[in-house]
BAZALUM-952067 format. One record per residue (C-alpha): residue in one letter; x, y, z. Coordinates in steps of 0.001 Angstrom, whole numbers, plus 500000, padded with zeros to 6 digits. Example, Ala and Ser with C-alpha at 12.3 -4.5 7.8 and 13.67 -1.06 7.14 Angstrom:
% BAZALUM-952067
a512300495500507800 s513670498940507140 
//
This chain:
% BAZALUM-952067
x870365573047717670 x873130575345719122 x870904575795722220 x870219572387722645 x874149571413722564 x874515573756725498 x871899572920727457 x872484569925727973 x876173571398729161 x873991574149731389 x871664571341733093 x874891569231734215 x875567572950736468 x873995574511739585 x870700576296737857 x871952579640739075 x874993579104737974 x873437577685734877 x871771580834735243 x874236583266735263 x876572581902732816 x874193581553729919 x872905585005730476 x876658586497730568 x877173584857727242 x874553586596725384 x875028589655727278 x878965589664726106 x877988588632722373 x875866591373722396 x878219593568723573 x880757592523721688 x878853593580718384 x877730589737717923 x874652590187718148 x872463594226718294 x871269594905720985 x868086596417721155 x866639595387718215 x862708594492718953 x861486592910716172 x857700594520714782 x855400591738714946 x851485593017715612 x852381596584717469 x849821597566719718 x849514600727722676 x849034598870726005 x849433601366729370 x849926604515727087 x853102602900725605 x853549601661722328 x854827597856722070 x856738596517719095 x855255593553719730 x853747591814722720 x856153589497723546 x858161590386726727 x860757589205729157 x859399588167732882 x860604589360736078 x863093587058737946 x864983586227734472 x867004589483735086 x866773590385738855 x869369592830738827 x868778594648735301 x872168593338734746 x871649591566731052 x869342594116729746 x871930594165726619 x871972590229725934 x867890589640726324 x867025593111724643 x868960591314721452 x866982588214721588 x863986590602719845 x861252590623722587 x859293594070722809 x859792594633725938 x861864593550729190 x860943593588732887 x863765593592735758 x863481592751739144 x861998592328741649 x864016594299743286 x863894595102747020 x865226598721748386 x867641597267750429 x870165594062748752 x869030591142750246 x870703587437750011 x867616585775749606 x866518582031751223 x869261579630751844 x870930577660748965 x869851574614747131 x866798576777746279 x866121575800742303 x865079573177741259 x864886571922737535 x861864569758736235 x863019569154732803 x860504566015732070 x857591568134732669 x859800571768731382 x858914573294734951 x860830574995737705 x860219574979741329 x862129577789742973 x862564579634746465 x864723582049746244 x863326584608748019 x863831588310745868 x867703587755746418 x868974591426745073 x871539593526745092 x869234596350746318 x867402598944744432 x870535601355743836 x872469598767742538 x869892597897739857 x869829601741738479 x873118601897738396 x872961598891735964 x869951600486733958 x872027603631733414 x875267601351732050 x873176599558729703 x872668599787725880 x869140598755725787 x866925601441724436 x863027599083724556 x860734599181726701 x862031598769730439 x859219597138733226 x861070597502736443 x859272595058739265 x859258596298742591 x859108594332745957 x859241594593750225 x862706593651751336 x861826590259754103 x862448591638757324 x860385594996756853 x857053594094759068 x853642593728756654 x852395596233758405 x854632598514756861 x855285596660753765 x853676600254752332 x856684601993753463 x858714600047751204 x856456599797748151 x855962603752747402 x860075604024748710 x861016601753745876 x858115603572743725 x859761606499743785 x863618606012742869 x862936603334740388 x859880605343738280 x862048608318736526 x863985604938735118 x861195602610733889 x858402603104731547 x856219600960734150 x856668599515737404 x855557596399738652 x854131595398742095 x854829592516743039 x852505591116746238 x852371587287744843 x855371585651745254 x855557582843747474 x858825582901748303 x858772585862750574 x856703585167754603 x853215586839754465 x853631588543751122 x850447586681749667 x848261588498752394 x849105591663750570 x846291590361748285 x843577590487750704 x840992593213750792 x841845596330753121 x845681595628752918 x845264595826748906 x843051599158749496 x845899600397751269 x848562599880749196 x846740600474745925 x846185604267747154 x849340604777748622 x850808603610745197 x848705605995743408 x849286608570745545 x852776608449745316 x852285607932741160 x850346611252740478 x852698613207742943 x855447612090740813 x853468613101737696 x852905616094738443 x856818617070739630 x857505615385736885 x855214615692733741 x855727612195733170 x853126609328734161 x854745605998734509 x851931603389734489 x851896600800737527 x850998597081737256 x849938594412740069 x850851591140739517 x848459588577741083 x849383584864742046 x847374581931740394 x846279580307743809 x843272582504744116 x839592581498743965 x837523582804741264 x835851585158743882 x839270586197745135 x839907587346741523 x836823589223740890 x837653590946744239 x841049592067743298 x839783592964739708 x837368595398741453 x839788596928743518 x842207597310740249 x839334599316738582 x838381601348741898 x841973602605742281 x842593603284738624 x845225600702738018 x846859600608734909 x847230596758734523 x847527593674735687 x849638590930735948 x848691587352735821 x850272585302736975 x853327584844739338 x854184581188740114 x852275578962741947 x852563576407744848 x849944573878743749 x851437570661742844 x848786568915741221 x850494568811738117 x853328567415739177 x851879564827741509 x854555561717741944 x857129563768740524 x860575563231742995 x860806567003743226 x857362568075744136 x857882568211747298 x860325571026747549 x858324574287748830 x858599577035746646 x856701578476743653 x856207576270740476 x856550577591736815 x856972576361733072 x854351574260731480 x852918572934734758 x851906576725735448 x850121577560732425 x846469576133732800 x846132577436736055 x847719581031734570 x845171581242731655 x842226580368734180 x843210583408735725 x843313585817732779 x840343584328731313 x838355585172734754 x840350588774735100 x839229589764731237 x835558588362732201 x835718590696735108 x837377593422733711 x836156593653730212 x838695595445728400 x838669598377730916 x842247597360731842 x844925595820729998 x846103592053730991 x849619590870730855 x849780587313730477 x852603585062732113 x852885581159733218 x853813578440731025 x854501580030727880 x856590577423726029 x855716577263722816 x853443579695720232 x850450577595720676 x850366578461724113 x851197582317723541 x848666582330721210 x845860580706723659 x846824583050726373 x846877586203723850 x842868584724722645 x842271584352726612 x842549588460726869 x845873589039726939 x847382592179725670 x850674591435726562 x852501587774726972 x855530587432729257 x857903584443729212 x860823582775731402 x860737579145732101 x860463578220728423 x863976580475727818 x865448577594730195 x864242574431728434 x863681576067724675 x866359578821724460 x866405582297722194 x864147579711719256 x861143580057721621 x861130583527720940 x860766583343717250 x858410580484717207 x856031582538719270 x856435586273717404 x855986583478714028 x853026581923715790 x851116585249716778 x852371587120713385 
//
């Protein structure tokens, strides 16, 4: 009810400033003492990428670009949080209005274009913060660095955000950056896959600590396009997989006045196409890597279906906007 009250407050505002100011709130309550932080509630524990989960319910990239709230959403109970993406250079991102609120269908449609603060700016943040959980830190190329070395910036951001995370994320499928998506493709995956390993076992062994790397995938893929990247996953030894990042179909959203706006769509619209794509990555994978599931997770019916779709892990964002701090107790009820 609380939530409710104030969204409808937050969704007469800017969404980023909407944004911002709810996530300042529950970062001050928290620390303030009003509510702990870091407090993961235990709700079916499991080991997923060597690391041990309190429960599988997690915080997506983009909610926290700039690890600055770590406090405020490590309260809200999830077992884990992911930052980023962050870029290794601060970047201002595509030109404002760039959000876009769908609230009769609970989506977003957004192109903001991994606006940062840079990647030293983020650690700095990470170091100030009480959060003790589990800390995904998502890792991306900053726009102007040519895909031909897009490498270059992937293992550079690799290697000073690793000694800080317990896994990294790469992220290759947003839509929001020029030519990002080709990343996907077959040799330039090859080559960033070993370069990314590469770099992961050098740090390992300086080291003595392994910190597990994840791809995330987009959902506009064909099912071939899928099977290909799942092969490539297992080839380089990947520790998991990410599916899936928002998409730029609009079919469900057809007729809506907003669905024209370019960008990448999320919330409820997302999730079909999201558990398509885990359900064809566990097919292809079967159980030799872990899934982490992400795209339209509003309620605990859906984090429940993408969990029994192969799943080990469920991330969520767009449902914090429309269903506030309750969605995350209706889905570690639902899954209990």
């Amino acid at each position: 009810m609380l939530y409710s009250l104030a969204r409808n407050l937050l969704f007469q505002v800017d969404p980023e400033r909407a944004h911002a100011l709810s996530l300042q709130a529950l970062t001050g309550a928290a620390r303030c003492g009003l509510v702990k932080p870091g407090a993961p509630r235990t709700v079916r524990p499991r080991t997923v990428m060597g690391l041990s989960f309190p429960n599988p319910l997690g915080i997506a990239a983009g909610m926290d670009k700039n690890a600055e709230y770590l406090d405020g959403l490590g309260a809200l109970g999830v077992g884990f949080v992911e930052v980023g993406t962050v870029t290794p250079r601060p970047q201002l991102g595509n030109p404002k209005p760039r959000v876009f609120r769908l609230p009769e269908v609970e989506g977003v449609i957004n192109r903001l274009g991994f606006n940062n603060n840079g990647v030293d700016y983020l650690l700095q943040q990470v170091a100030r913060s009480g959060y003790r959980g589990i800390l995904g830190i998502n890792i991306g190329k900053n726009f102007d660095t040519p895909l031909e070395r897009a490498v270059d910036d992937y293992v550079l951001a690799l290697r000073r955000v690793a000694p800080h995370a317990h896994y990294v994320t790469v992220n290759i499928s947003s839509p929001n950056t020029a030519n990002l998506r080709e990343l996907q493709g077959d040799d330039a995956l090859d080559r960033l896959l070993a370069a990314l390993k590469a770099t992961q076992q050098a740090l390992a062994d300086s080291t003595g600590r392994y910190v597990p790397i994840a791809l995330k995938i987009a959902p506009d893929l064909t099912t071939a396009q899928v099977e290909a990247i799942a092969r490539r996953l297992l080839a380089h030894r990947m520790d998991a997989v990410i599916a899936t990042n928002t998409t730029v179909g609009r079919d469900t959203v057809a007729g809506h006045p907003l669905a024209s706006e370019t960008g990448g769509l999320s919330g409820a619209p997302l999730h079909e196409a999201a558990l398509a794509v885990v359900r064809t990555l566990a097919h292809a994978l079967d159980g030799a890597l872990p899934i982490i599931g992400v795209g339209g997770i509003t309620s605990g019916a859906r984090a429940k279906a993408m969990l029994e779709a192969g799943a080990s892990l469920i991330q969520i964002y767009t449902g914090l906007i429309f269903r506030g701090p309750a969605l995350v107790d209706e889905i570690l009820e639902a899954i209990a």
